[in-house]
LUMBADREN-436341 format. One line per 8 residues: number of its first residue (from 1); their letters; for each residue x, y, z of C-alpha. Coordinates in Angstrom, 2 decimals, m for minus. Last residue first. Example, Ala and Ser with C-alpha at 12.3 -4.5 7.8 and 13.67 -1.06 7.14 Angstrom:
! residues 2
2 = sa = 13.67:m1.06:7.14 | 12.30:m4.50:7.80
//
This chain:
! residues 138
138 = xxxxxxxx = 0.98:8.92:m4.60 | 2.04:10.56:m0.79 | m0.71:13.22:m0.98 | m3.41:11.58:m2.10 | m5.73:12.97:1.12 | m3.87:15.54:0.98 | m5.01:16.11:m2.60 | m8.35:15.48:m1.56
130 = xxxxxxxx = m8.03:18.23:1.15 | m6.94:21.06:m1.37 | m9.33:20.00:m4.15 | m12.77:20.19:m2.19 | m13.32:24.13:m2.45 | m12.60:23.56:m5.86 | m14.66:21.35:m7.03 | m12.99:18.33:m8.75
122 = xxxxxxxx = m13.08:19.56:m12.43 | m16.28:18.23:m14.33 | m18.62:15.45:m16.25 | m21.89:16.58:m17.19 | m24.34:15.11:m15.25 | m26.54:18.40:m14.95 | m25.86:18.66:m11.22 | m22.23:18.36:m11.61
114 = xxxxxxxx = m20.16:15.63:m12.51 | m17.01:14.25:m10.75 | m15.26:10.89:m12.48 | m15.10:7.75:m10.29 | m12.81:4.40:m10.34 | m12.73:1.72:m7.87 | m10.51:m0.45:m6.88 | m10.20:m3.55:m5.03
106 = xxxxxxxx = m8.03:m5.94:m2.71 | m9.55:m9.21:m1.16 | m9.34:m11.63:1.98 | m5.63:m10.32:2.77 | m5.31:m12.97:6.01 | m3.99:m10.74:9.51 | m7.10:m10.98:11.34 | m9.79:m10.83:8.41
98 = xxxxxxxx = m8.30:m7.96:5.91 | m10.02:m6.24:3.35 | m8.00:m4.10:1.09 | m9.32:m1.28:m0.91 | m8.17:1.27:m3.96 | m9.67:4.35:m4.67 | m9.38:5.98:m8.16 | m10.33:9.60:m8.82
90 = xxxxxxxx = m11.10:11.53:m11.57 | m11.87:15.20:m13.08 | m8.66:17.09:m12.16 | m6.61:13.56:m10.94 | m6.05:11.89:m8.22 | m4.54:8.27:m7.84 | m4.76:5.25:m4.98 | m6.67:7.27:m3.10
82 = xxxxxxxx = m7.35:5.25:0.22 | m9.66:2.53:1.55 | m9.55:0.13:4.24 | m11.70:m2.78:5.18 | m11.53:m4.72:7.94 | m13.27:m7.94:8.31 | m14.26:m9.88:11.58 | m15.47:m13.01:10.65
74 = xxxxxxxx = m19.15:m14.20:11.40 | m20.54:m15.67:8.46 | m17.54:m16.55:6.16 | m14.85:m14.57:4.23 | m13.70:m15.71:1.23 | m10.01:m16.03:0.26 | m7.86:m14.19:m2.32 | m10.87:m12.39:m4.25
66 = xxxxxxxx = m9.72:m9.62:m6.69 | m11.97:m6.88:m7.35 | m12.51:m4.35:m9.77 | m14.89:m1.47:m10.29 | m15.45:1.22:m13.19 | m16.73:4.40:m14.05 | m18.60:5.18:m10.42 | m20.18:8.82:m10.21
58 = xxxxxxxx = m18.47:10.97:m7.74 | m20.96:13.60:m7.07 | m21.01:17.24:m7.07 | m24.06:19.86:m6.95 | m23.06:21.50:m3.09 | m26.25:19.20:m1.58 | m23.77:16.24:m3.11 | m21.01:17.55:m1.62
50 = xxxxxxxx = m23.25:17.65:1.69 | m24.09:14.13:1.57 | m20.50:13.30:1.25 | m19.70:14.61:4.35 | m17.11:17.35:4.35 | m14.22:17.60:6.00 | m11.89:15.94:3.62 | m11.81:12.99:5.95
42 = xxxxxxxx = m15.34:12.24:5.45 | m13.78:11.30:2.23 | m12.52:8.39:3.80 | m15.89:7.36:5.67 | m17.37:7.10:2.31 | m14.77:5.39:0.56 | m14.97:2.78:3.59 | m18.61:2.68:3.46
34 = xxxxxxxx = m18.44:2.04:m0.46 | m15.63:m0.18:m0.30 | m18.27:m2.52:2.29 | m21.07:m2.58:m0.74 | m18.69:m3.13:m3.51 | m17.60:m6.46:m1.30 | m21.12:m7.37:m0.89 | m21.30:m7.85:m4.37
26 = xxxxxxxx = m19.38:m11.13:m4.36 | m21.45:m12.65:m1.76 | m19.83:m13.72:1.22 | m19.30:m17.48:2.04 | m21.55:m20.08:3.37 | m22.15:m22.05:m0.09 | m25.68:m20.70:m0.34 | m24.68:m17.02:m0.21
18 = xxxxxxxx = m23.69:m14.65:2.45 | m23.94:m10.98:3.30 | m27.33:m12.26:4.98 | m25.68:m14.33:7.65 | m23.65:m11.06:8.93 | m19.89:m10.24:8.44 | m18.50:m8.24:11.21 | m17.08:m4.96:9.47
10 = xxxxxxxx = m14.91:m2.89:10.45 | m13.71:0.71:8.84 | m10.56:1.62:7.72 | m10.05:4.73:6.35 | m6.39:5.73:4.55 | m4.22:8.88:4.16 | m1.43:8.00:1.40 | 1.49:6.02:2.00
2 = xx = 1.13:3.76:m0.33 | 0.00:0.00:0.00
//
């Protein structure tokens, strides 16, 4: 991993996150890097809520995932997100989750900022200075 700023939030895996062979579901994964992401750029300062109020959002362009070994009912997971690059009008995050010290799965995903007409645009500016700290060390 970099050194940039990261969020890491836990997770304890519940019965319905998994499917009929015991393990979690695939898109469950998307669903945890999402409340990491979230509680990353919370880091900014702003909630993402309220960038959305300001007429931004960070649309998803793409996803990946690599599964290493499943988690299972019960485990303890963390997940942890940080900007793995930054640029004007995009920004990839990458993930990790962890069960004790076992990498379960890494991840990335890959956003572009519109504004309230959809139209893709420049990070806002009143958001650029603290996402770029965010990235800092990429």
């Amino acid at each position: 991993m970099s050194d940039a700023a990261r969020s890491a939030v836990d997770i304890e895996v519940r019965y319905a996150e998994t499917d009929a062979m015991g393990i979690v579901h695939h898109s469950n994964y998307l669903v945890w890097f999402e409340l990491a992401r979230t509680n990353l750029c919370r880091q900014t300062g702003t909630e993402y809520a309220a960038i959305e109020r300001g007429g931004h959002q960070l649309t998803v362009t793409r996803s990946e995932l690599r599964y290493r070994r499943p988690a299972r009912y019960g485990d303890a997971v963390v997940v942890t997100a940080w900007i793995d690059s930054l640029a004007s009008r995009r920004v990839r995050f990458a993930y990790e989750v962890h069960c004790d010290d076992r990498l379960l799965t890494t991840g990335a995903t890959e956003h572009v900022w519109i504004d309230r007409e959809g139209r893709p645009c420049r990070i806002p500016s009143r958001l650029e200075p603290e996402f770029s700290r965010l990235a800092a060390s990429n």
